[in-house]
N, CA, C and O atoms as CSV, one atom per row, in Angstrom:
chain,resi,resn,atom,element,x,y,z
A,1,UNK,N,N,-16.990,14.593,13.110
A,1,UNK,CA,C,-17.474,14.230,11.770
A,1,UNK,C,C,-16.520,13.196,11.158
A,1,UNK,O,O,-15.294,13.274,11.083
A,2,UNK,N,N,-17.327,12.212,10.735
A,2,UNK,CA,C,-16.594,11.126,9.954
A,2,UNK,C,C,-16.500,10.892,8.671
A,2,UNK,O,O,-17.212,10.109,8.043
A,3,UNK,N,N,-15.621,11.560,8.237
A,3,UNK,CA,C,-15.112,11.035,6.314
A,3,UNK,C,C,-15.141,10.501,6.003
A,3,UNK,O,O,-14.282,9.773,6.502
A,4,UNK,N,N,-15.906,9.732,4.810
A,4,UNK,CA,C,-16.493,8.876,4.082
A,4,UNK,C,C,-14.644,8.561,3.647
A,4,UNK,O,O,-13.800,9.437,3.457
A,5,UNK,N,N,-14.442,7.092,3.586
A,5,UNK,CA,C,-13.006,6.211,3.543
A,5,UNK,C,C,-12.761,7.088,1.561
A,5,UNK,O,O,-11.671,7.648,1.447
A,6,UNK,N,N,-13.541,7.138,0.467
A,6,UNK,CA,C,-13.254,7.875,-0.925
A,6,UNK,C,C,-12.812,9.285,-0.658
A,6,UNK,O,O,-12.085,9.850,-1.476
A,7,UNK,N,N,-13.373,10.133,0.888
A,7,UNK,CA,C,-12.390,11.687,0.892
A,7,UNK,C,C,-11.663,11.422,1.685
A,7,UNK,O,O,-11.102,12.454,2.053
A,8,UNK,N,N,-11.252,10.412,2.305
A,8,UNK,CA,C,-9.521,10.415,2.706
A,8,UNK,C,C,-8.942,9.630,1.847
A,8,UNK,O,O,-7.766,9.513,2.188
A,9,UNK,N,N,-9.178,8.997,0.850
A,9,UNK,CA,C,-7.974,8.632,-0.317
A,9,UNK,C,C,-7.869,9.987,-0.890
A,9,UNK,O,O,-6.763,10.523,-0.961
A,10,UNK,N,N,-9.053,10.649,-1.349
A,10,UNK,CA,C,-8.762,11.426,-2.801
A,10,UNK,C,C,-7.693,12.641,-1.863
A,10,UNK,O,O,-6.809,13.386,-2.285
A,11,UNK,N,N,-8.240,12.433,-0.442
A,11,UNK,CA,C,-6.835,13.799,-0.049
A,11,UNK,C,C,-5.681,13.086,-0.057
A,11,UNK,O,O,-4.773,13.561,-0.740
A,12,UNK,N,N,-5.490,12.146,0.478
A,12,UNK,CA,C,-4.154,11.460,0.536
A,12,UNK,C,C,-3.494,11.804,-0.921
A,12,UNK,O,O,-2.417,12.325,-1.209
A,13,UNK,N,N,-4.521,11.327,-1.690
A,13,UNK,CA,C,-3.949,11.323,-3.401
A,13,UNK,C,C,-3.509,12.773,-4.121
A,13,UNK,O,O,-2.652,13.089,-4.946
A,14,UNK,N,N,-4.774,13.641,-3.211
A,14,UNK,CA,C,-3.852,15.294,-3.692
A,14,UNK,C,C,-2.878,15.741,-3.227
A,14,UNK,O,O,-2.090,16.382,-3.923
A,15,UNK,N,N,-2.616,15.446,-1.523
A,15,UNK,CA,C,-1.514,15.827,-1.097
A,15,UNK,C,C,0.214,14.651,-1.912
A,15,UNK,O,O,1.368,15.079,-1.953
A,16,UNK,N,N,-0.139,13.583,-2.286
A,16,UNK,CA,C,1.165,12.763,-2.912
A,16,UNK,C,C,0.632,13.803,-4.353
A,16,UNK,O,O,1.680,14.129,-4.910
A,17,UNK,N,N,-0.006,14.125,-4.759
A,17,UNK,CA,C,0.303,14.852,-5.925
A,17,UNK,C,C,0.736,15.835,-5.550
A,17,UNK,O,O,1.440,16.246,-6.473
A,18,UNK,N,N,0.780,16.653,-4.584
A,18,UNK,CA,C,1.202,18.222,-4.884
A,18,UNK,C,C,2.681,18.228,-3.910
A,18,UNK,O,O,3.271,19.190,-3.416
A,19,UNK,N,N,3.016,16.696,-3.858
A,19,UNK,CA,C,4.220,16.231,-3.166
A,19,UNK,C,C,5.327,15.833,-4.528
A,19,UNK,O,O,6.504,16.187,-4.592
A,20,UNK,N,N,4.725,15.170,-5.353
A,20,UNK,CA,C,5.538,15.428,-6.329
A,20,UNK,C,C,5.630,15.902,-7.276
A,20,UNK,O,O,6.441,15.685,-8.176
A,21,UNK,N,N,4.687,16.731,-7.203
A,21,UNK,CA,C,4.553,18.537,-8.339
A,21,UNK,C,C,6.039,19.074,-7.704
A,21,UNK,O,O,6.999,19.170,-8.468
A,22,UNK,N,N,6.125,19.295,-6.786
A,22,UNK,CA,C,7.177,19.595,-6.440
A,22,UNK,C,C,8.688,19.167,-6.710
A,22,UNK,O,O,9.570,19.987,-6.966
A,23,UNK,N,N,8.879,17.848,-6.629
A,23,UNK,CA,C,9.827,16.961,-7.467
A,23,UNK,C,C,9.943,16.717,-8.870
A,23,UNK,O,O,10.859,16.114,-9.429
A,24,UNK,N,N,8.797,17.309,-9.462
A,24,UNK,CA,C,8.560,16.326,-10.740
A,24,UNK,C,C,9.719,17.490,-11.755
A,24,UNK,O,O,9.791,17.280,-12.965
A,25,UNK,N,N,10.226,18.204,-11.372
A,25,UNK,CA,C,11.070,19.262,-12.499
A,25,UNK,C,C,12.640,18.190,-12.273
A,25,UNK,O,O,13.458,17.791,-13.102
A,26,UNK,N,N,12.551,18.017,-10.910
A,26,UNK,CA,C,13.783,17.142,-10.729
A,26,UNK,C,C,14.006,15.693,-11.645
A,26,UNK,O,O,14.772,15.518,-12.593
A,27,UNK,N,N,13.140,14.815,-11.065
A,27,UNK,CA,C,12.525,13.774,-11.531
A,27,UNK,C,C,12.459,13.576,-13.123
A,27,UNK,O,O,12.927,12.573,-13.662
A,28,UNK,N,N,11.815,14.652,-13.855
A,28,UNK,CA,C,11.914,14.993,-15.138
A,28,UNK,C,C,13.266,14.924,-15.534
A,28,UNK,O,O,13.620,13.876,-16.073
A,29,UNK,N,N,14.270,16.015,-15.344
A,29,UNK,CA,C,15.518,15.916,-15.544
A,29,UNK,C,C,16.429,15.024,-15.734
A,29,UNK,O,O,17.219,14.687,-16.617
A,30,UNK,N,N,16.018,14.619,-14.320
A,30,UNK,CA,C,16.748,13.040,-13.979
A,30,UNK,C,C,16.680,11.660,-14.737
A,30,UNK,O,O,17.499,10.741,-14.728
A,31,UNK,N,N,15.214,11.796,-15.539
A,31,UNK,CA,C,14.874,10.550,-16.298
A,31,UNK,C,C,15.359,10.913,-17.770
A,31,UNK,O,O,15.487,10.032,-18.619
A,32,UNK,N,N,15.645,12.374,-18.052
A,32,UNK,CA,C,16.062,12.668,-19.590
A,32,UNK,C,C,17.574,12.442,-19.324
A,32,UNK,O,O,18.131,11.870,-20.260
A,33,UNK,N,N,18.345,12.743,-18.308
A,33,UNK,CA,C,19.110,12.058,-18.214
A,33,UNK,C,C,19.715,10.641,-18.176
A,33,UNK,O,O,20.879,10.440,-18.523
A,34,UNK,N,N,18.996,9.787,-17.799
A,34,UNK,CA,C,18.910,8.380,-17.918
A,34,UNK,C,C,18.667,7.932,-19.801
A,34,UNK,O,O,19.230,7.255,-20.661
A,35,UNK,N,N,17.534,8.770,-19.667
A,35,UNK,CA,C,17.129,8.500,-21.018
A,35,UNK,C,C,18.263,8.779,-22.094
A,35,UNK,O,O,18.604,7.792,-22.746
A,36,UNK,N,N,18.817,9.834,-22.338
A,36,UNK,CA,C,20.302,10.098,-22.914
A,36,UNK,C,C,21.242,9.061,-22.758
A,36,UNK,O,O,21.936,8.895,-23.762
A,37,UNK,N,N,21.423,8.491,-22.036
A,37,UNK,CA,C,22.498,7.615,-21.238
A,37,UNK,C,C,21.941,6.654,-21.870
A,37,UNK,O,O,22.233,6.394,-23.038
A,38,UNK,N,N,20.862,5.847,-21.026
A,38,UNK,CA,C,20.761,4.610,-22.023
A,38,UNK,C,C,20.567,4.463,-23.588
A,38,UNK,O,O,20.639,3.360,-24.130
A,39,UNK,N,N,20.271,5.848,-24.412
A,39,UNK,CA,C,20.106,5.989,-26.064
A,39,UNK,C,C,21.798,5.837,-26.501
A,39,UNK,O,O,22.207,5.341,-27.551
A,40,UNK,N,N,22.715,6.461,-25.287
A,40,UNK,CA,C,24.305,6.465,-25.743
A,40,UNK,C,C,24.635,5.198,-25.834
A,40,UNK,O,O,25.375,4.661,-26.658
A,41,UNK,N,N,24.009,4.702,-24.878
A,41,UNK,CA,C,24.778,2.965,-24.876
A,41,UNK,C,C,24.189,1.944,-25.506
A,41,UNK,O,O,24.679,0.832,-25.704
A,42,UNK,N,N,22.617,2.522,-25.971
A,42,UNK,CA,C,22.323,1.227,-26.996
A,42,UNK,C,C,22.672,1.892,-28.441
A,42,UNK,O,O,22.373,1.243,-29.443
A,43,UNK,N,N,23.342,3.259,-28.592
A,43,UNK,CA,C,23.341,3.199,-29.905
A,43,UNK,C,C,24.730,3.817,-30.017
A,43,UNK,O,O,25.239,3.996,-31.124
C-alpha cells in the first residue's frame, strides 16, 4: 500500500513534534535563560 505523499509529511510532522515535546521543557528553560541574560545586558 502506497501513502498518499500529505500522510507521510503529516507523520513526519507528528513524529518531529512529539520529538520536541520532549525537549521543549529544556528548550523553554534555556530560552528564559537567554531571555534574562539579554534583558541584563540591554538594561
Amino acid at each position: 500500500m502506497v501513502l498518499p505523499h500529505s500522510v507521510k509529511v503529516a507523520s513526519v510532522d507528528f513524529s518531529l513534534w512529539l520529538y520536541s515535546l520532549k525537549f521543549s521543557r529544556t528548550i523553554l528553560s534555556f530560552g528564559k535563560i537567554q531571555i534574562q541574560y539579554s534583558t541584563w545586558l540591554l538594561f
